[in-house]
N, C-alpha and C positions, 0 to 999 in steps of 0.2 A: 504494500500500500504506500502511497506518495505521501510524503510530509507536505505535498502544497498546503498554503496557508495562505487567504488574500484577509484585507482590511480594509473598511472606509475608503482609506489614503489611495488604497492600492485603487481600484473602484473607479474613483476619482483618476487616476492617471490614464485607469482603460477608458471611461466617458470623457476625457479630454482629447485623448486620441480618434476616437468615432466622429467624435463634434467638431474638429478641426478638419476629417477627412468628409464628412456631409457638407458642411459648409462649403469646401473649394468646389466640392462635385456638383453643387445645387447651385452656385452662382456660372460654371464654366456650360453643365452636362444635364442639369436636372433640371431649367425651366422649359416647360412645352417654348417649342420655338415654330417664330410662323412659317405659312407656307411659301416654297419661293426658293428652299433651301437646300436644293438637291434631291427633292421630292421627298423630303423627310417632316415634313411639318405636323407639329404639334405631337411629336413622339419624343421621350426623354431616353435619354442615351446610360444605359446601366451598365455596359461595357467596362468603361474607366474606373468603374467600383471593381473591378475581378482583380487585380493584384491584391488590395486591400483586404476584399472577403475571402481570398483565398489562404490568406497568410494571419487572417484572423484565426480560419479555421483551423488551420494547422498550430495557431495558438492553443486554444483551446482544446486540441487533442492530447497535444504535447502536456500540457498542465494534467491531463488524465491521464499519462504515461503512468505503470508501474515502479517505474526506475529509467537504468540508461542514459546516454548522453543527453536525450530527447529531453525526459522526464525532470534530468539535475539541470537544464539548461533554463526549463521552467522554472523552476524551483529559484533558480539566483535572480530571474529576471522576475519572480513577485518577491522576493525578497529585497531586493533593490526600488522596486515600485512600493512598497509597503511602506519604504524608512522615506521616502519622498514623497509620494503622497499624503503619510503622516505627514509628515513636518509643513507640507504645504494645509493642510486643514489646520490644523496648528495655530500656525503664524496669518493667514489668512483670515479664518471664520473663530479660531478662539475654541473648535470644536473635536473631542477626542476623538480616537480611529479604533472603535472595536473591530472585531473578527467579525467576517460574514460569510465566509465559507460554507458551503451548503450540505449540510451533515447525509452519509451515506448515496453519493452519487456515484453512479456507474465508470469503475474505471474501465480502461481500455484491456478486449481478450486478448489473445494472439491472433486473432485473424483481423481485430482491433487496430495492431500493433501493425501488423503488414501493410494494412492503406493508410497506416500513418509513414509508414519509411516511404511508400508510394509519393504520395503526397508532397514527403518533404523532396524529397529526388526531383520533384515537377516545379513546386515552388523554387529550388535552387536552380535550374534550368530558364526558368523565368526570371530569375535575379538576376543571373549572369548575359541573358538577352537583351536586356534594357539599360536605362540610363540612371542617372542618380536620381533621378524626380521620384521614379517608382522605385528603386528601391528605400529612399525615405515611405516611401507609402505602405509598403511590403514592412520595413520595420515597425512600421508604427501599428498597423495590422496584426503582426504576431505580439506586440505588448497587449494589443487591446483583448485579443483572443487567452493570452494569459490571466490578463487579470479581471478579466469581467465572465470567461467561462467557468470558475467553479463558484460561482458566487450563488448566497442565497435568494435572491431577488429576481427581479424579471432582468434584469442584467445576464445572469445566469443562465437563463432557458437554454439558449446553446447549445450549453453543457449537456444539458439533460437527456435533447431532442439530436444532437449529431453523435454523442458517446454509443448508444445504441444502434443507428443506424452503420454505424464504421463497424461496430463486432458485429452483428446480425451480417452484414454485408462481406468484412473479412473474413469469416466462418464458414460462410458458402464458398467462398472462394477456396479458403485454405483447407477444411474440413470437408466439406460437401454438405453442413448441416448448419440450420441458426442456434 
């Protein structure tokens, strides 16, 4: 079982990261735009989110790693978002950073585990294909997927809803059973 551990603080660093990556996306990519524009009008472009959501999700899996490089890489990276996001509630709001961690969530099986190395091989393929923009976007994506997928809250769902569907899905792959 994983020692992951998020907090308020922690929380707070993943909804800064969503909110800074909505915000570019909905001023550049998310307002319907008129027609006239390459026969594209009035459709919002969801595309420009896939680095981000994808490297969310490979946050988020990663954090429900058993162990492993994957698992301890999570592990320091809400460790690291916990002592700064603390300290920004802190010094900002005046306000403490309990645990919010989501008690008994589904870690990842082995067949889990297998579309999470998938995954990461795909995301790293995509890092090394593109330019510094996205992968600041890809960073910021796999913090957010750290620290807001094991959380108790609707922040968390994620967790709850991709955890299962990766082993149900790695199982049949790797086993031949869910």
């Amino acid at each position: 079982m994983s020692s992951h551990y998020v907090t308020a603080g922690s929380v707070l660093v993943g909804l800064l990261m969503v909110a800074g990556r909505g915000v570019f996306w909905y001023r550049k990519h998310g307002r319907k735009s008129g027609a006239g524009k390459g026969g594209e009008g009035g459709k919002r472009k969801i595309a420009p989110l896939g680095p981000f959501l994808w490297t969310m999700t490979l946050g988020t899996l990663s954090a429900l790693a058993t162990g492993g490089l994957m698992g301890k890489t999570a592990e320091g990276v809400a460790k690291s978002s916990n002592r700064f996001g603390d300290q920004l509630l802190s010094t900002l709001a005046g306000a403490n950073s309990p645990g919010v961690t989501r008690q008994g969530i589904q870690m990842l099986s082995q067949g889990g585990a297998v579309l999470l190395v998938v995954l990461l091989v795909a995301c790293l393929i995509w890092w090394w294909c593109h330019g510094w923009r996205i992968k600041v976007e890809m960073v910021c994506g796999y913090i957010a997927g750290v620290t807001l997928g094991p959380t108790a809250g609707l922040a968390g769902i994620a967790g709850v809803i991709i955890a299962p569907i990766f082993n149900i899905g790695g199982n049949w792959i790797v086993i031949g059973h869910g």
